[in-house]
N, C-alpha and C positions, 0 to 999 in steps of 0.2 A: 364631465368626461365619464363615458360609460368605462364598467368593470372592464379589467383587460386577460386576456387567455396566453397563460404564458405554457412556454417547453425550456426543461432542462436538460441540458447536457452536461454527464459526469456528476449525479448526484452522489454517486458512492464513493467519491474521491476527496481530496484534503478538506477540501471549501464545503461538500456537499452538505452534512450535518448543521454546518452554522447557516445556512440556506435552510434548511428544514427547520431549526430551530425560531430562523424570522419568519416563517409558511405559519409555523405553528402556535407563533405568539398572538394573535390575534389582532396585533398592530394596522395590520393590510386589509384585514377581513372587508372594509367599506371600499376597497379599489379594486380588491382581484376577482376572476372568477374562477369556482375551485371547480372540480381538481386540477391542479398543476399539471400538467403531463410530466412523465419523467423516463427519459430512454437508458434504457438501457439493455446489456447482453443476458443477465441475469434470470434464470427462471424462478426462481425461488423466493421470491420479496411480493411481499402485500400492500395492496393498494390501501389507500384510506379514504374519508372525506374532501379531503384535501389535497392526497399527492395520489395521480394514477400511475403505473409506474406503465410503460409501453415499452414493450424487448423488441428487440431487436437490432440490426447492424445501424448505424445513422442514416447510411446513402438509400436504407431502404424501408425508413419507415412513415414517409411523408402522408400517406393516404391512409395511416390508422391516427394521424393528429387531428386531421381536421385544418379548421379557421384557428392562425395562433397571432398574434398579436407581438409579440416579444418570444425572440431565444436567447437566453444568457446559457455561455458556454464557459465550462469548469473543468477542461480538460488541461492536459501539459502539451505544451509544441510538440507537432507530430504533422510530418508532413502529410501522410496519409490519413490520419485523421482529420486534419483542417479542410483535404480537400473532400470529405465528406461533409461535413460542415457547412463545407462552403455550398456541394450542392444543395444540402438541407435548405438552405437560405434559397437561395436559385429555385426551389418548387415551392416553397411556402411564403415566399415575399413578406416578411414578420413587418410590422413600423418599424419596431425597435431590434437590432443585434446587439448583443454585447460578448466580444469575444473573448476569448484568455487573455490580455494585456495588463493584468493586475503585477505592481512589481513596480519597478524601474521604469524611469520614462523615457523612453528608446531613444526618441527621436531628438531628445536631450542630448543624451549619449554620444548621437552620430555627432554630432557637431564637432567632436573630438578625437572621438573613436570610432568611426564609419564602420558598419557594420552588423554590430551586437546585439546579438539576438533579430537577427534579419529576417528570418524566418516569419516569427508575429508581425511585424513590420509588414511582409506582404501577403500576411493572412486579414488582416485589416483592409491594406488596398482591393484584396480581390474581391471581399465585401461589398467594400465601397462602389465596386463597380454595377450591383446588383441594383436596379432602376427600384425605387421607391421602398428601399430600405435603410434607416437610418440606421448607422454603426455608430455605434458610441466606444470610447477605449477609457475603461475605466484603470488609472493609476493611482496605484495604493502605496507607492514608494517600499518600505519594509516592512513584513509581515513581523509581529511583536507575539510568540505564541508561548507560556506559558509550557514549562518543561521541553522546550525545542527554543524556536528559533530567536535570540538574542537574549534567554533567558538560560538556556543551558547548551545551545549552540550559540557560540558567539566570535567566532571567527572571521564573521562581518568589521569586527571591531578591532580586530588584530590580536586578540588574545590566544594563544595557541598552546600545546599539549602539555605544556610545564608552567600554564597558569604565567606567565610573561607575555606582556604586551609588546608586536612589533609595530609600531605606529608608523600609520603616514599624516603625514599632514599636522593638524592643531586637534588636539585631544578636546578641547573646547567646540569642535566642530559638529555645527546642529546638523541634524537630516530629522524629517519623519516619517512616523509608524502607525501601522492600522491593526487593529486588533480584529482576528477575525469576527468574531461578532458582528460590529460593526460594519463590516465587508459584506456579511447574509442580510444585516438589514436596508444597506446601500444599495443593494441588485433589487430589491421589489421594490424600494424607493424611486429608483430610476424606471422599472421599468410601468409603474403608473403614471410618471410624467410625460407631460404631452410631447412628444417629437419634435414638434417645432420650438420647445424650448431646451431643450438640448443640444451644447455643444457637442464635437466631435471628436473631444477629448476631455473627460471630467477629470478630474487630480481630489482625492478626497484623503484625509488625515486624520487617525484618531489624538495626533498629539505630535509635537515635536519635543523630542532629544536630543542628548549631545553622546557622542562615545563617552565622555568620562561618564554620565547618567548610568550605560550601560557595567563599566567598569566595577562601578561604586556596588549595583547592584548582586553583581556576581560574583563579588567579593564579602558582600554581606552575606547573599543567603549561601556560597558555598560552599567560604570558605572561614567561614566567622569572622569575617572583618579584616582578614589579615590582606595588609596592602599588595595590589598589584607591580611588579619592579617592569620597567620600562625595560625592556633587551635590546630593542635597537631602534631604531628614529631616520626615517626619510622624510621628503620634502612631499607636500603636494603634487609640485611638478613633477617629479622625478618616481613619483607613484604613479602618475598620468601616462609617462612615456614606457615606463615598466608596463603598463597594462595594455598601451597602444600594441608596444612590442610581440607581447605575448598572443594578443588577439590576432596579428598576421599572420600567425605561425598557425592558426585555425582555435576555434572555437576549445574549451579543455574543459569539462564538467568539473575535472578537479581543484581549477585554478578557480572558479566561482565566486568562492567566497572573497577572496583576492580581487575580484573583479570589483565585486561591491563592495567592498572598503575603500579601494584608489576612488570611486566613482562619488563613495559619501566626503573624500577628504576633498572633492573640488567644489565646494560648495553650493550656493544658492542657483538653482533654476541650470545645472546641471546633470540631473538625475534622479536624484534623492532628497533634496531640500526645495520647497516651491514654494515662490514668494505669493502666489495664489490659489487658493484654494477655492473649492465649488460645494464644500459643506451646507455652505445656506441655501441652496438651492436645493437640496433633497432631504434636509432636514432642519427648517428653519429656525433658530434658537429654542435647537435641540425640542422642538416639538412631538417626537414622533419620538426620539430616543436619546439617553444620555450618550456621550459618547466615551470611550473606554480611558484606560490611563494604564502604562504600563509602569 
């Protein structure tokens, strides 16, 4: 398989840096061709050997990329955004798309909760509809990040602002976690694999955990060990219908975290815990890369 010509979108956003850090590792160096393209609004950033950066808007800068092979996209739900996006794809016909669906696996979700997060849901279909481009929806379950998200934000897990856990469900209850890292070096993984061996939904993990894992940890580093007191305790089910509830009443950014703890407390092949994983296929016993550990 000849080297492949990829574009980024939202290099300077959450994911973009551990994307630059796998560009930069030298890992890829015998599958890609450099420089990356990298769009963006910015006038002030430097190209390099390896990443070019290309300004301007998305819906208008198809004819300063050229021939592209693969876009991985790194932005947040935005209708207006997607639907530039979406044209992006519609003039450059990539092999591969891979669009923002890293997170929760929606369509999991809906089985329960009809709905959530619908938006990515039909920024994937309107993809799909683009003749001779394969979409891929890469699902990472929860992002594991070091001084942030389950590590110093952890309200995923029900611990809340007086250091007391509200649990739902079995405190014993596994889900997994992808450490970004991992995630920048999964997207050039994928996007050197051949399209026809690609499904059209990957699920990739740096690790499975359990809430108590989470608990133990935030309790060591910080609060020196001192035990978490359980404040109040619901059911699975009854986390479920709480979150059904709340989602008809419309979408609440603030209720999020909420969302994704009911979602981790119903277990396997629900959202957040997958009884199958696609590891081996973009990184065969971890050939190309350890995989992290939180």
């Amino acid at each position: 398989m000849s080297k492949v010509s990829i574009a980024v979108i939202g290099l300077h956003g959450f994911l973009g840096k551990h994307v630059i850090s796998a560009i930069e590792s030298g890992k890829f160096d015998s599958k890609i061709q450099y420089p990356i393209k990298a769009i963006t609004r910015k006038s002030d950033v430097k190209s390099t050997d390896k990443i070019e950066y290309v300004t301007g808007e998305v819906s208008e800068v198809s004819s300063k990329l050229g021939s592209i092979d693969v876009i991985i996209e790194l932005t947040g739900p935005n209708p207006e955004v997607f639907a530039a996006t979406e044209k992006l794809a519609q003039n450059l016909k990539p092999k591969i798309y891979i669009p923002s669906q890293f997170g929760t696996d929606i369509l999991q979700v809906d089985t329960y909760a009809p709905g959530f997060l619908a938006l990515k849901t039909q920024h994937s279909e309107n993809l799909r509809k683009i003749e001779g481009v394969k979409v891929v929806d890469v699902i990472t379950a929860l992002f594991a990040v070091p001084g942030a998200f389950l590590y110093d934000w952890v309200g995923a897990v029900g611990i809340n602002s007086d250091n007391k856990v509200d649990l739902i469900g079995d405190i014993n209850q596994k889900f997994n976690i992808t450490k970004l890292e991992d995630l920048g070096n999964a997207l050039l993984s994928i996007s050197a694999t051949n399209p026809k061996d690609l499904p059209d939904t990957l699920r990739i993990s740096s690790q499975v955990i359990t809430i108590q894992d989470v608990i133990d940890k935030y309790s060591k580093d910080k609060l020196n060990g001192e035990k978490l007191e359980i404040a109040s305790k619901k059911s699975a089910e009854d986390g479920k219908k709480e979150f059904v509830d709340k989602l008809n009443k419309g979408f609440n950014p603030n209720d999020f975290l909420f969302y994704l703890q009911a979602i981790i407390a119903q277990g396997l092949d629900k959202g957040l815990y997958f009884s199958k994983l696609d590891n081996e296929l973009i990184n065969p016993n971890e050939s190309i890369w350890k995989w992290g550990k939180f």
